[in-house]
N, C-alpha and C positions, 0 to 999 in steps of 0.2 A: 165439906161443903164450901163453894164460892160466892161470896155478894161482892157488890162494887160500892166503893166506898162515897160519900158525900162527897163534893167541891173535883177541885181538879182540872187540867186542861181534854177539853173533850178528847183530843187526839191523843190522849194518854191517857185513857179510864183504867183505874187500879184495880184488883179485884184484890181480896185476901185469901190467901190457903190456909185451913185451918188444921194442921200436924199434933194429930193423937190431943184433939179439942184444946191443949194447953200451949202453942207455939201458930200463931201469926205472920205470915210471910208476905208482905205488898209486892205484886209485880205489874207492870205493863201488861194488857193484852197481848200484844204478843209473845210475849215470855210465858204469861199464863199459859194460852193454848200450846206450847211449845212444851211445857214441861208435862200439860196433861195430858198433850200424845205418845210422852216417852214412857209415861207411865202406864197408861193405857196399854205402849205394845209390847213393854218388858217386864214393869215390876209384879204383875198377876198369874205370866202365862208360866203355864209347867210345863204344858206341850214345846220338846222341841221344834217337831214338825212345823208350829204356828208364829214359832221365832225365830224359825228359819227364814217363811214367805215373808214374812212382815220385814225384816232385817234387808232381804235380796229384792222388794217394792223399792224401799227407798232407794237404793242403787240404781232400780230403772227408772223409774220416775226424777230421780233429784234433778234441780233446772243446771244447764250446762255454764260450768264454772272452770277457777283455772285447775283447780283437782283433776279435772279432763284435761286440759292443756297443758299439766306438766307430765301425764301419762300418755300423751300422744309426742310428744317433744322428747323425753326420755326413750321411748320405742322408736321414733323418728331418726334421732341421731344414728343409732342402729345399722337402722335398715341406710343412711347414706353413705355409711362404711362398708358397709356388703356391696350394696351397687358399684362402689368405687370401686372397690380392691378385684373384683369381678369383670368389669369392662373398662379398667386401664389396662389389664394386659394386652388388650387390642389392639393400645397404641404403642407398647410397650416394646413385644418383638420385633418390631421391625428395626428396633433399635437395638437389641440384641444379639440380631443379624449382623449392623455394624461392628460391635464391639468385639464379638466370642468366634464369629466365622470370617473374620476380614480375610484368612488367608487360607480361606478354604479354593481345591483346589477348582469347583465347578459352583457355579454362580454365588463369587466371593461379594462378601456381606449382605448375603441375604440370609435369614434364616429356613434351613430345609422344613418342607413340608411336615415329616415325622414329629419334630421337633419343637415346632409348634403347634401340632394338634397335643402332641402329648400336655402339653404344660396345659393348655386351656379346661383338654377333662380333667389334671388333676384335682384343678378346686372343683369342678363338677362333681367327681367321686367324693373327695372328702365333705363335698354336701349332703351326700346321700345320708353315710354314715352319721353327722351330725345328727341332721332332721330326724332320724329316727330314734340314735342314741337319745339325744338330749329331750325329745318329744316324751319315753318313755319315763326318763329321768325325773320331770318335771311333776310325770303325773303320780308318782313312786312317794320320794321328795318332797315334793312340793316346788310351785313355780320360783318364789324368792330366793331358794336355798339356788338353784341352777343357774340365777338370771344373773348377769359379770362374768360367769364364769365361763363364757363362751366370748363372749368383749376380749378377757385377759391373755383367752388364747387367739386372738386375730390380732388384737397389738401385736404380739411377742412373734408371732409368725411373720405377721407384716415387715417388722424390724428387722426382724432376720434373714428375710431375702433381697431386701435393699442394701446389706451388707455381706451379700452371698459373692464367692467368684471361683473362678475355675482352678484348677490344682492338678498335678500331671497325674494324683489316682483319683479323684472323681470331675466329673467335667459340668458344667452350669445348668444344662437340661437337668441331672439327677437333682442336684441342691433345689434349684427353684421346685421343681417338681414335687420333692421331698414335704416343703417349708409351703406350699400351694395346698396339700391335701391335708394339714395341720391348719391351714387359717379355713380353708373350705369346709371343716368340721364344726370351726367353731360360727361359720357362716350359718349351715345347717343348724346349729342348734340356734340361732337369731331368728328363724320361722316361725316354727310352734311358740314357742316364748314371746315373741313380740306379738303374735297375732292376739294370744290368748288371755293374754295380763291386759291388752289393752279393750277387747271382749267383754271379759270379765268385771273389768272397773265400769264400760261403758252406760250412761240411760240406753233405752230401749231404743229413742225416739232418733238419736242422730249416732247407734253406733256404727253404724254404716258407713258415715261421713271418718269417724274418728277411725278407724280400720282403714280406711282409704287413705286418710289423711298420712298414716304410718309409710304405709306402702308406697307413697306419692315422693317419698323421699328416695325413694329410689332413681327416681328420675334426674332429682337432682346431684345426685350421687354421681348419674353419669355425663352429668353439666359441670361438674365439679372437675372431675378427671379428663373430659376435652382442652378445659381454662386452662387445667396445670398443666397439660401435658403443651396446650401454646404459649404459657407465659416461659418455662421452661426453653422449647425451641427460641421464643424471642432475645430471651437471654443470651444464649451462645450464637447469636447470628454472626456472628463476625468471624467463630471456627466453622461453624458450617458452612457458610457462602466458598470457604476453600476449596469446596469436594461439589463434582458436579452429577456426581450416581455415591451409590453406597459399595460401589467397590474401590473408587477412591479416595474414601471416608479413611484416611490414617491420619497417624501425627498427631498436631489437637486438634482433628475435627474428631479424629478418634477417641482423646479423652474427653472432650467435651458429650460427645453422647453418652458415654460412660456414666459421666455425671448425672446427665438428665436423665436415664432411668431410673436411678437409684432416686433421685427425687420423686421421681413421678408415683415410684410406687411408694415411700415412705410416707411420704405425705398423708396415706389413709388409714396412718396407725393417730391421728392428730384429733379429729372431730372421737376416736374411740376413745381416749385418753382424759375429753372434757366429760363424757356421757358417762366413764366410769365410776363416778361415786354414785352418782344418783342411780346407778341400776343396782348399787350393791346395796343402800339403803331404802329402795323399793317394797313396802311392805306386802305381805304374803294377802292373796286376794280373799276378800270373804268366801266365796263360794266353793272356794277349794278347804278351807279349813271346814265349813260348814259339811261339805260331801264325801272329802277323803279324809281329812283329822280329824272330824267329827267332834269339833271341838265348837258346841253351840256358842258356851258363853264371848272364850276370845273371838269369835268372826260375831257376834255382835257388837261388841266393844268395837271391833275393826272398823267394822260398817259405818257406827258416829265419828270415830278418827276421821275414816275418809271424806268424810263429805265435810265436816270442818277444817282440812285443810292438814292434820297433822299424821306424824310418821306411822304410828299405830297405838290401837286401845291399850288399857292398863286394867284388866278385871282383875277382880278380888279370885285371889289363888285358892282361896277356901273352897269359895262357890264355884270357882271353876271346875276343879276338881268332882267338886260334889256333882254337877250337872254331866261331868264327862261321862262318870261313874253311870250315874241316873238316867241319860239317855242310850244309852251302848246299846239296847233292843230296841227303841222307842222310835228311832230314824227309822223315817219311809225309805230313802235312800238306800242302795244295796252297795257293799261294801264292794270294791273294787277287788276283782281275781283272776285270774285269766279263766273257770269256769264262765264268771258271769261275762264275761268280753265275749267268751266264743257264745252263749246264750243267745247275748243282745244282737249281735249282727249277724246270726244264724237269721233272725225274722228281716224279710224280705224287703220289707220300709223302712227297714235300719243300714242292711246291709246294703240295697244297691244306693244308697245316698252315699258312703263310705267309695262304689262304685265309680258313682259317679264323681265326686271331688279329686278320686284318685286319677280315673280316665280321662276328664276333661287338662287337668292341670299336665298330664301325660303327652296330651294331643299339641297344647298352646307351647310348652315348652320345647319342640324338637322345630319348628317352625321361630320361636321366638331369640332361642340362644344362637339356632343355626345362622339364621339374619343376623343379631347381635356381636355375636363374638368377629363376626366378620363385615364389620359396616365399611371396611377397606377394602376389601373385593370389592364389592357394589359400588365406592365411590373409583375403584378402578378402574370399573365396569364403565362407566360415565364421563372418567376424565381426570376427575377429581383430584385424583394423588399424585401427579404426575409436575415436574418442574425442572425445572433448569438446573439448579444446584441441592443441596440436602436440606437448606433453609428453608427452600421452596415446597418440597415436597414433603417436610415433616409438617411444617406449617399449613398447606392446604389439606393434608389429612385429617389434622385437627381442628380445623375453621369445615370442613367438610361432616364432622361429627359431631359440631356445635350446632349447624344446621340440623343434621339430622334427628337431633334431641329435641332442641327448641321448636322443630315448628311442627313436629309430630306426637315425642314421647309428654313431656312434659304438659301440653296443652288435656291431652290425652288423661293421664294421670286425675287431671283438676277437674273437667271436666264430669270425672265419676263421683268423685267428693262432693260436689257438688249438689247431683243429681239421685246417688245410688240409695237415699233413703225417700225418694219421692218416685221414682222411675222403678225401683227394686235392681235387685241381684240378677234375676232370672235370665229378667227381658234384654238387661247392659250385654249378661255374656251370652246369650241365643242372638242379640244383634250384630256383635263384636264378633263372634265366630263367623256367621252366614257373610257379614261385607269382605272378612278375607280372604273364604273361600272365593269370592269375586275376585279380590284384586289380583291374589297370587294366579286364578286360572289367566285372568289377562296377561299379567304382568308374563307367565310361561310361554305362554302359544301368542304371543304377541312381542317377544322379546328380541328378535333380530328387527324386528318395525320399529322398534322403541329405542335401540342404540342410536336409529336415526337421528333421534330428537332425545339428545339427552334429559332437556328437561323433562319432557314427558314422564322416562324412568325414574324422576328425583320425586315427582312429584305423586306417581304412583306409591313412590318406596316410603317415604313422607306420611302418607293415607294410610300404607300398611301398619308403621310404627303407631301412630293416634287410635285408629282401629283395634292395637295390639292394648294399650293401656284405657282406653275407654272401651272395654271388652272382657275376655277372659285373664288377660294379666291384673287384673287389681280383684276382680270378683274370684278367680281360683283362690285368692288367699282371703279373701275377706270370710266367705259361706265354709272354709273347714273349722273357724277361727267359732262361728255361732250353730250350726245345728247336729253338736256332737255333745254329751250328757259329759257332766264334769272332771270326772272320773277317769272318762278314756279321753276326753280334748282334747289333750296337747298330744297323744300318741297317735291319734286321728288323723290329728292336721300332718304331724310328722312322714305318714306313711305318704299322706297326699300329695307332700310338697316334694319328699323322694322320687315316688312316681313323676313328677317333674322332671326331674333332675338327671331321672336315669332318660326321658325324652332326649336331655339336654346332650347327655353322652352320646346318646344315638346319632345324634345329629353333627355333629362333630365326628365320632369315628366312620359311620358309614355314608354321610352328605358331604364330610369336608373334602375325600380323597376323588366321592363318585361327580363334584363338578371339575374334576381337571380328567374325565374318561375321555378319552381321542386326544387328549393335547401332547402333541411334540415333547420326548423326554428333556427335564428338565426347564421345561417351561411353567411360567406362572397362570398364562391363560387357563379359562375356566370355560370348555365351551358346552358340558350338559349343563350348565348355570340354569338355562332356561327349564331344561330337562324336572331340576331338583324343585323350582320352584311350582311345577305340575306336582312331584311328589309334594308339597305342602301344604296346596289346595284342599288332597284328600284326605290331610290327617286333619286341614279346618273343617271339613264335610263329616269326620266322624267327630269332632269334639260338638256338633251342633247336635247327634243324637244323644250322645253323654250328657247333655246338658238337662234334658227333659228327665235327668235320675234325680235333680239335685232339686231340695225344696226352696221353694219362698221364702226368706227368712225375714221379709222387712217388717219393720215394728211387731215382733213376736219377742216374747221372753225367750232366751237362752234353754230357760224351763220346762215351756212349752214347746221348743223345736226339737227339747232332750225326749218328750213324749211323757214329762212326769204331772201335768195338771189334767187332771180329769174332767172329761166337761170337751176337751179340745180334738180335731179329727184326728191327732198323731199319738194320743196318751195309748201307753204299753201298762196296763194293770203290772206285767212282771217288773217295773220300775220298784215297784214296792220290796223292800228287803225280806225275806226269810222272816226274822228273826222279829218285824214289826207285824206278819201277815200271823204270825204265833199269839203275840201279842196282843193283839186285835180279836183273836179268834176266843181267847181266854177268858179278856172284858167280856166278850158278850154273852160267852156263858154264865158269866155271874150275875148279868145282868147289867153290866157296865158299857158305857159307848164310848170310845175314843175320837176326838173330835178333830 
C-alpha cells in the first residue's frame, strides 16, 4: 500500500512503499509512479505474449531522445560512406582515363566505353549479393552479430583500390573491378541493416523522419565526394593547368592525377573507420530477440537499457533461462522457417506488398543510377565539363556536380524527413513517381529544344534529382524497413533493395551503350540521350502502379503493419505460432483462458 507522508515541499510529495509490511521506502512522485509501472508491467505477468506488447509500447511511444539520435547518426554515418564510395567513381574515371590509358592508341586518355561501364556495375553487383546475403544473415543471426561487419569490409576494399595499379599480368579495370564488388557487398549489406536497426529502435510517431534521416545522408555522401574530388583538383592546379585536353595530360600532370584519384577514393574508408566502433557495440534490437530468440526476459531488460540510454540489459541468468524454457510454446509469434516465409507471402496482402517494394524500388533505380552514375554526360550535354586546360575541366565537372546535388538532391532528401511522417509514405512516393514521369517525357521529346537553352536542361535535370529524393528514393527504403513481420525484415528489405540494384545494372549495361546508338565510331556523343530518357518516363509510369501494392505505414506499429494485432484491417490469425494455437486449444479444454 501507498500513503503520502505529513510536511514536505508540495512539489515533492513522498509517498511510502510498504516491502512485505516490514521495510519502508520514501520516494518522490515521480519515482513512485515510475517504479509502480515497472512493476505493474513486469514483476506479475507470466504471459510472455503480454511482455512482449508492454516491452515493444514503450519503444513506440517513448518521447524522442538522444537514444534516437545516436541510432540514426550511427546508421547515418553508413549510409555517407555508401553514397560516397558509389558516386565518386563518377568523377573518378575520367581520371583513370589519364592515368592507365594515356598511351592508348585511339582516343588517348580517355577511358573506353567498356571499361567504364564495367567498373561502375561492378559495385552494382556486389550490392546485389550483399543486400540479400547480409539481409538473410541478419534475420538468421541476428542484426548486431552482422552489423560492422559489412563497415570492415568497405574499409578494407576501399583501402585496397586506392592502392591498386596496373602490372603487365593483370591490368587496373580487373583490380578495381575485383576490390568494387567486395566493397559493393559490403555496401549491400548497409541496406537491410541500417534500415532495420533503425525501425526497430524507432517511436512509432517520428520513425519516418528518423528512416529518412538515415538515408538523407546519402546526399551528403555525394556532396562530400564532389568537395574532395574539387579540393583535390585545386590542389594540383599548377600540374594540371600544363595539359590543355587529357591526351596531353603526361609528365606531372600525369602523376598529379594519379594522386588525386587515389585520394578521392580513399578518403571514403575515413567517416567508415569513425562509425566503426559504435556499430560493433550496437546492441541487438528488442524486437528481434523478442521474435527470433525468443528470449522474453533479455529483450525486456534490453528495452529499459535502451531508453535509459545504456549499452544493454543485465537479467538474472536464472530467470532467464527459466522464462526461455517456460515460454518455448507460449509465443504467439511463429518461429522463423522457410515453410512459414513461403506461408506468409503465399496470402495475397502479404505477398503483393513484398511485390510491390520490390517493383517500385526496381523501377526508381534504372532511371536513378542511370542519371546518377552519369551526371558527366548531362553536364556535357550542357556545356559544363568542357575547359581550356585539365584544371578547367576537372574543376567544372566537380563545381557542376556540386550544383547538381545542392540544389536538387540534398533539398530533396530533407524535405521528406521532414514531411514523411505527416504527409505519409504513399502519397511522397505516388507523387515523386507521377512528377518524373512528366519531366523525363519533357526533358525526351523536348530535348534538341532544350540544348537550346542550356539552362533550361539544368534546371529540368535539377527538378528531376529533388523529385527523385523527395519521392521514391527515400520512401523505397524507408516502407521495406516498417511493413514486413520481424522474422523475415531484413531478408525482405534485402530482396527489395536487390531488386534495385539489378534496375541499377540494367541501366548501365543496356542504357549506357544504347545512348551513343548512331554516334560516329569512337565518339563520345550520346545522340538517343533524348531517346533513353523516353525509356525512363515509362519505367516512372510503371513504378506509379507498383506503388498502389505498397501500404500506408504512417504512425502504425511495426506490429500492426506485420498483421499480428487483432482488432486491426491487416491481422493474419496465421501470425499465431503452431505450437501457441496448441496451447491455447488445451487451456480451454480444461477450462483455462490464455490471456
Amino acid at each position: 500500500m501507498a500513503r503520502t507522508t505529513a510536511g514536505g515541499n508540495a512539489a515533492f510529495h513522498k509517498k511510502t512503499l510498504c516491502v512485505r509490511s516490514s521495510i519502508r521506502i520514501q520516494l518522490r512522485d515521480d519515482e513512485f509512479q515510475m517504479l509502480i509501472l515497472t512493476l505493474k508491467q513486469y514483476a506479475h505477468i507470466d504471459d510472455p505474449n503480454e511482455r512482449r506488447r508492454l516491452a515493444l509500447a514503450e519503444i513506440d511511444k517513448a518521447p524522442f531522445g538522444w537514444y534516437h539520435v545516436r541510432a540514426v547518426v550511427v546508421a547515418g554515418i553508413g549510409f555517407f560512406t555508401d553514397a560516397y564510395d558509389i558516386f565518386a567513381i563518377n568523377l573518378v574515371t575520367s581520371m583513370l582515363g589519364v592515368v592507365f590509358w594515356q598511351s592508348a592508341t585511339s582516343k588517348p586518355g580517355i577511358i573506353p566505353t567498356n571499361s567504364d561501364t564495367a567498373i561502375k556495375v561492378a559495385t552494382s553487383g556486389g550490392t546485389v549479393l550483399g543486400q540479400v546475403g547480409f539481409g538473410i544473415l541478419a534475420d538468421l543471426v541476428g542484426r548486431k552479430k552482422m552489423y560492422g561487419l559489412e563497415l570492415i569490409l568497405i574499409i578494407f576494399a576501399t583501402l585496397a583500390q586506392a592502392l591498386s595499379s596496373a602490372s603487365p599480368g593483370m591490368s587496373i579495370v580487373g583490380l578495381i573491378i575485383f576490390w568494387r564488388v567486395l566493397m559493393g557487398i559490403g555496401i549491400g549489406g548497409d541496406y537491410p541493416l541500417s534500415s532495420i536497426i533503425t525501425s526497430e529502435f524507432a517511436t512509432t510517431k517520428w520513425r519516418g523522419a528518423m528512416m529518412g534521416a538515415v538515408f538523407a545522408m546519402q546526399g551528403i555522401g555525394q556532396l562530400a565526394a564532389a568537395l574532395v574530388a574539387l579540393i583535390v583538383t585545386t590542389g594540383f592546379k599548377q600540374s594540371l593547368l600544363t595539359a590543355k585536353d587529357a591526351a596531353s595530360c603526361d609528365g606531372g600532370c600525369q602523376v598529379a592525377v594519379d594522386k588525386m584519384w587515389r585520394v578521392v577514393i580513399g578518403f571514403g574508408a575515413v567517416p567508415g573507420c569513425i562509425a566503426l566502433y559504435y556499430r560493433l557495440t550496437i546492441p541487438e534490437t528488442p524486437r528481434y530477440t523478442f521474435d527470433v530468440a525468443r528470449d522474453v526476459e533479455k529483450a525486456g531488460e534490453d528495452t529499459k537499457a535502451y531508453i535509459q540510454g545504456k549499452a544493454e540489459g543485465r537479467p538474472d541468468e536464472v530467470r532467464r533461462a527459466t522464462l526461455i524454457a517456460d515460454s518455448e510454446g507460449r509465443l504467439e509469434i511463429p518461429k522463423a522457417s522457410w515453410a512459414d516465409f513461403v506461408a506468409h507471402y503465399r496470402q495475397w496482402k502479404f505477398g503483393k506488398v513484398l511485390l510491390g517494394t520490390a517493383g517500385s524500388w526496381f523501377f526508381l533505380d534504372v532511371a536513378f543510377y542511370g542519371l546518377g552514375l552519369n551526371n558527366s554526360i548531362i553536364l556535357g550535354a550542357i556545356g559544363y565539363s568542357k575547359g581550356g586546360n585539365m584544371y578547367e575541366i576537372f574543376r567544372r565537372n566537380a563545381i557542376g556536380n556540386l550544383i547538381l546535388v545542392c540544389a536538387g538532391a540534398i533539398p530533396g532528401y530533407w524535405v521528406t524527413v521532414f514531411t514523411v511522417d505527416t504527409l505519409g509514405r504513399k502519397p511522397i512516393q505516388f507523387m515523386g513517381f507521377a512528377m518524373l514521369t512528366i519531366l523525363f517525357v519533357v526533358i525526351g521529346f523536348a530535348y534538341d529544344k532544350l540544348l537550346d537553352h542550356n539552362g533550361a536542361l539544368l534546371a529540368l535535370y535539377v527538378l528531376a534529382q529533388f523529385f527523385f529524393n523527395f519521392g521514391p528514393n527515400a520512401t523505397t527504403f524507408i516502407v521495406p524497413g516498417e511493413c514486413f513481420p520481424t522474422r523475415y525484415r531484413s531478408t525482405s528489405h534485402g530482396i527489395s533493395a536487390a531488386s534495385g540494384k539489378i534496375g541499377a545494372i540494367i541501366a548501365q549495361v543496356v542504357f549506357g551503350p544504347l545512348r551513343q546508338r548512331g554516334a560516329p565510331p569512337g565518339s563520345n556523343e550520346s545522340p538517343w540521350l533524348n531517346h533513353v530518357m523516353e525509356i525512363f518516363a515509362l519505367f516512372m509510369l510503371c513504378g506509379l502502379f507498383t506503388t498502389f501494392l505498397i501500404p500506408e505505414t504512417k504512425r502504425k506499429t511495426l506490429e500492426e503493419l506485420a498483421g499480428e494485432v487483432p482488432g486491426t484491417a491487416n491481422y493474419d490469425p496465421g501470425s499465431r505460432s503452431a505450437a501457441y494455437k496448441t496451447n491455447s486449444h488445451s487451456g480451454s479444454a480444461n477450462g483455462e483462458r490464455e490471456v
